[in-house]
C-alpha positions in Angstrom: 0.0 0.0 0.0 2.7 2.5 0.7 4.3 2.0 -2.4 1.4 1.8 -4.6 0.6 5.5 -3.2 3.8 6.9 -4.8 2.9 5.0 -8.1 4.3 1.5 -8.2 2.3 -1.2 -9.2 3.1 -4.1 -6.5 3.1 -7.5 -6.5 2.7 -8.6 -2.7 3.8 -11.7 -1.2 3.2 -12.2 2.1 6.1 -14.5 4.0 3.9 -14.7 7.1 -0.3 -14.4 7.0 -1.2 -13.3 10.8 -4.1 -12.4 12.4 -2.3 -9.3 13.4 1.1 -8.3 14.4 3.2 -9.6 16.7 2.8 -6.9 19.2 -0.2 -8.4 20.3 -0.6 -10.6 23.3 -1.6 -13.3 20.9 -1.8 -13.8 16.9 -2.4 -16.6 14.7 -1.6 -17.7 11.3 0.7 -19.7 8.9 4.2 -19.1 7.8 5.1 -19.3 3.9 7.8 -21.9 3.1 10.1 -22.1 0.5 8.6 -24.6 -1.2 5.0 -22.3 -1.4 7.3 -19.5 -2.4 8.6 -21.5 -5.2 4.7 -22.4 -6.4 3.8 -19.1 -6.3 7.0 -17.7 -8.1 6.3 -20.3 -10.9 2.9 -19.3 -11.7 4.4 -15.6 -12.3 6.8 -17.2 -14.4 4.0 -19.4 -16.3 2.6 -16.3 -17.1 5.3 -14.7 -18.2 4.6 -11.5 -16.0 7.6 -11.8 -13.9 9.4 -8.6 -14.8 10.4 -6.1 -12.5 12.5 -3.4 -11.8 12.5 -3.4 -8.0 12.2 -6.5 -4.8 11.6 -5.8 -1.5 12.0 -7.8 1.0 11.8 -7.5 5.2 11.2 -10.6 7.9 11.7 -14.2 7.7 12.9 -16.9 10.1 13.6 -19.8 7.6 16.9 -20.7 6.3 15.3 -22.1 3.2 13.1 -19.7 2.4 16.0 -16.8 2.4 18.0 -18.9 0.3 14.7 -19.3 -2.5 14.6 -15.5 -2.0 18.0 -15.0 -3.4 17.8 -17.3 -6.2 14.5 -15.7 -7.2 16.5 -12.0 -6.7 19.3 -13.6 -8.8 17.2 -15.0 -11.7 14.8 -11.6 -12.0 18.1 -9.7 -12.3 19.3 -12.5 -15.1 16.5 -10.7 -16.7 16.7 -7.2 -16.2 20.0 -6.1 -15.6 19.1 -2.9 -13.5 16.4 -4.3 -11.0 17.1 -3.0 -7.6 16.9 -5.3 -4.7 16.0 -3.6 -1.6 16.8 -5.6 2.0 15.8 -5.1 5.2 17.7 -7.5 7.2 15.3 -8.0 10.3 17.7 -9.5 12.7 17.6 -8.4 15.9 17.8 -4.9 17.9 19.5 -3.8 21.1 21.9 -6.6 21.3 19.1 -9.1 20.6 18.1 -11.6 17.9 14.4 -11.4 16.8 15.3 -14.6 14.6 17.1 -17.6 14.7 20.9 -17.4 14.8 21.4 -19.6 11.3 20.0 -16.6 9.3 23.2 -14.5 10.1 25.2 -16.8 7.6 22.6 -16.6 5.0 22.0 -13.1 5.3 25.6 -12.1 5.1 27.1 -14.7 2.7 24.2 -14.6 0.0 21.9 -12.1 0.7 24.0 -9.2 1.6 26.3 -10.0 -2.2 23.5 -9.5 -4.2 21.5 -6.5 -2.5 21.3 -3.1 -3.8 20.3 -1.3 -0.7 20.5 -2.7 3.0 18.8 -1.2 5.7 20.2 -2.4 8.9 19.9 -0.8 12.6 23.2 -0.7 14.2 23.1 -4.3 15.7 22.6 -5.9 12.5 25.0 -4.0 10.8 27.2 -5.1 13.6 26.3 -8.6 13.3 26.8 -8.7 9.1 29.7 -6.5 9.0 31.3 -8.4 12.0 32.4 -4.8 13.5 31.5 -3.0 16.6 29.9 0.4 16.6 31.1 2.7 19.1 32.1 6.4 17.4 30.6 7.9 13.6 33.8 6.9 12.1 33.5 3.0 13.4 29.7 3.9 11.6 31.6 5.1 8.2 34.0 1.8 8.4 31.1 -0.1 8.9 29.1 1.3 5.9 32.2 0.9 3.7 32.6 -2.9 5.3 29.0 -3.5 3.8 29.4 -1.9 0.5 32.6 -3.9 0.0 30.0 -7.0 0.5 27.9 -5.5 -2.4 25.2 -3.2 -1.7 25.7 0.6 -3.3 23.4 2.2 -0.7 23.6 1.4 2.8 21.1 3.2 5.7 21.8 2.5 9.3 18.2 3.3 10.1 19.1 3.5 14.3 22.2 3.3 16.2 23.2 4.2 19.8 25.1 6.8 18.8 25.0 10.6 21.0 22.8 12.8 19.1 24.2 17.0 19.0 20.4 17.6 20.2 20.6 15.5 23.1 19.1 12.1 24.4 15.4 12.8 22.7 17.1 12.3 19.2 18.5 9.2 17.3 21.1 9.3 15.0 20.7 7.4 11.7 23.9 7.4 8.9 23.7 6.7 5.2 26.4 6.0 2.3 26.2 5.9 -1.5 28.6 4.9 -4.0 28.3 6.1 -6.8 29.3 5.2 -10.4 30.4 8.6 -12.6 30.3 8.7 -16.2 34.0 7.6 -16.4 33.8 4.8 -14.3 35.3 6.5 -11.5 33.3 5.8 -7.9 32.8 8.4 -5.5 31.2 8.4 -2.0 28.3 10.2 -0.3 27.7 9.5 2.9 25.0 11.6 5.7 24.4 11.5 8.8 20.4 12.5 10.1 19.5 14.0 14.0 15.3 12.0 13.9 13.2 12.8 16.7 12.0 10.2 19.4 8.9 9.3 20.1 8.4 7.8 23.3 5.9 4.6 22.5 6.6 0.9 20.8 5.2 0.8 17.1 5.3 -2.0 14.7 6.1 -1.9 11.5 8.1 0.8 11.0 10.8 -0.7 9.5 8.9 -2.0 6.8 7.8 1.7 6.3 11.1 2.8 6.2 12.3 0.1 3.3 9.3 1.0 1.2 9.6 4.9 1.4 13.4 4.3 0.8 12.7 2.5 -2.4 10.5 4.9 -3.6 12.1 8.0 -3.2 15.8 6.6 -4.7 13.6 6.4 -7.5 13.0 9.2 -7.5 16.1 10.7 -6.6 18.7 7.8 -7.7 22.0 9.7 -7.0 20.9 11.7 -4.3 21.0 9.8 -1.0 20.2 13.2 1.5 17.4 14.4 -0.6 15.8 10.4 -0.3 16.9 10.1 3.3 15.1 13.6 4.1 12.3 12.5 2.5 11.8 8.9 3.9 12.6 9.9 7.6 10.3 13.3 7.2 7.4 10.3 6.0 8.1 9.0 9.4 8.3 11.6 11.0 4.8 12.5 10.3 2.8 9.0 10.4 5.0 8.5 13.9 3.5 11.5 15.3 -0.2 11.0 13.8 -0.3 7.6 15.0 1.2 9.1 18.8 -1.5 11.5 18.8 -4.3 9.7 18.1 -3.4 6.7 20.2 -2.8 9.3 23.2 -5.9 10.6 22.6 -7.8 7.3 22.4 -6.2 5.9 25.9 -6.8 8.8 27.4 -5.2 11.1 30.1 -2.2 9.2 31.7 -3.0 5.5 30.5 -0.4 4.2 27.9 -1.9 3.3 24.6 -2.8 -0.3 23.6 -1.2 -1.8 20.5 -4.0 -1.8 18.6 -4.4 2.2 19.4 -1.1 2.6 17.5 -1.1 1.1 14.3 0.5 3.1 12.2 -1.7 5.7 10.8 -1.1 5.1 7.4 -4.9 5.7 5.3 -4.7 9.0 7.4 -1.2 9.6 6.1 -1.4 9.8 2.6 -1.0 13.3 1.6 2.5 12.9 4.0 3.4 10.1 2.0 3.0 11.3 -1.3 4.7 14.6 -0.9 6.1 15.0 3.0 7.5 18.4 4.4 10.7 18.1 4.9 11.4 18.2 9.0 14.7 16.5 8.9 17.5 17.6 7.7 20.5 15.4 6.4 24.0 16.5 7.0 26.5 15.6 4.5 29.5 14.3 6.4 
């Protein structure tokens, strides 16, 4: 849905079909296997509709199905040469795995090679890249670590990092390499001050993949002008969805999960053209 907003037509397939998200007390459903991947991959391919220009994919927990992902990534780029695969490692967060701990190998010996752009948090870039994050510069190595691994665009979309503004901001970093017309590369790399939002929401890093994709689309070789725009989306939805669940719970009571689910219908306007409230510093 967020995609199709800015104008992509989307082919969705869903690795896991829940009841709800897992920030619930409870949920049901199934989880897709590769083998179901592979059936549903196939009947693209029967119908000779499997062209695309741009793959997207966030959380799995199967070893398996990872490894179908990147022979389907591998065989759509056999076929178009400049699709863009876009990967949000889900990992872990805060020094914690959210998955089990064979995905690491996966993720960094076959997914990582054939991504385009990765958008890790800091603990997962830690855990691909093999590196500990302490300072920005230990960020940049890390960045440059990944590229070497094969993405072009690399957004640490959190890290623990001290924010010029104080404790009520979160520092994100992003790097771009960049081909020139001679085949020389160069480098641009930013660094982003986001403001905190003091509640738990779900599914934000599936926003931030999405709005990502979109706007390098739209703005292929300019990393800060996409960054502003995808963290500016956030920015916005974040602090609809906060106001509306704060509203809903009431006067001291702390919202419910279901009070904040992302606003996203109410968003629209924001997502299609956001005002710009962060502002990305070139390092």
């Amino acid at each position: 849905m967020r995609s199709k907003v800015l104008g992509f037509e989307v082919d969705s397939i869903n690795s896991v079909q829940f009841s709800n998200h897992t920030g619930y007390a409870h949920w049901k459903g199934q989880v897709l296997t590769a083998e179901e991947l592979n059936v549903l991959y196939d009947g693209i391919k029967l119908n000779q509709v499997n062209h695309y220009n741009y793959v997207l994919t966030g959380y799995t927990r199967d070893t398996s199905f990872l490894e179908t992902v990147v022979d389907i990534v591998q065989e759509l780029k056999r076929a178009n040469s400049n699709l863009v695969y876009v990967c949000d490692p889900v990992l872990g967060d805060q020094g914690v795995m959210y998955v089990p701990e064979n995905l690491l190998p996966v993720y960094r010996d076959k997914v990582v090679p054939v991504a385009d752009i990765l958008t890790p948090n800091q603990f997962e870039a830690e855990l691909l890249s093999g590196r500990k994050i302490r300072t920005e510069t230990d960020a940049v190595e890390v960045m440059d670590i990944l590229h070497k691994m094969g993405p072009d665009t690399v957004v640490l979309t959190s890290t623990d990092l001290p924010s010029q503004h104080g404790d009520q901001f979160l520092v994100a970093l992003g790097s771009q390499t960049i081909v020139r017309p001679d085949g020389t590369k160069t480098t641009q790399k930013i660094r982003m001050e986001i403001p905190k939002v003091d509640a738990v929401f779900v599914g934000t890093g599936d926003l931030f993949a999405a709005m990502l994709l979109a706007w390098t689309h739209h703005h292929p070789r300019d990393l800060k002008a996409a960054c502003e725009k995808t963290v500016s989306v956030m920015h916005h939805v974040i602090q609809r969805t906060f106001s509306y669940a704060n509203e809903m719970a009431g006067p001291g009571k702390r919202p419910s999960p279901a009070q904040l689910e992302l606003r996203m219908v109410q968003s629209k306007s924001d997502i299609e053209d956001p005002s710009i409230v962060v502002e990305a510093v070139i390092l």
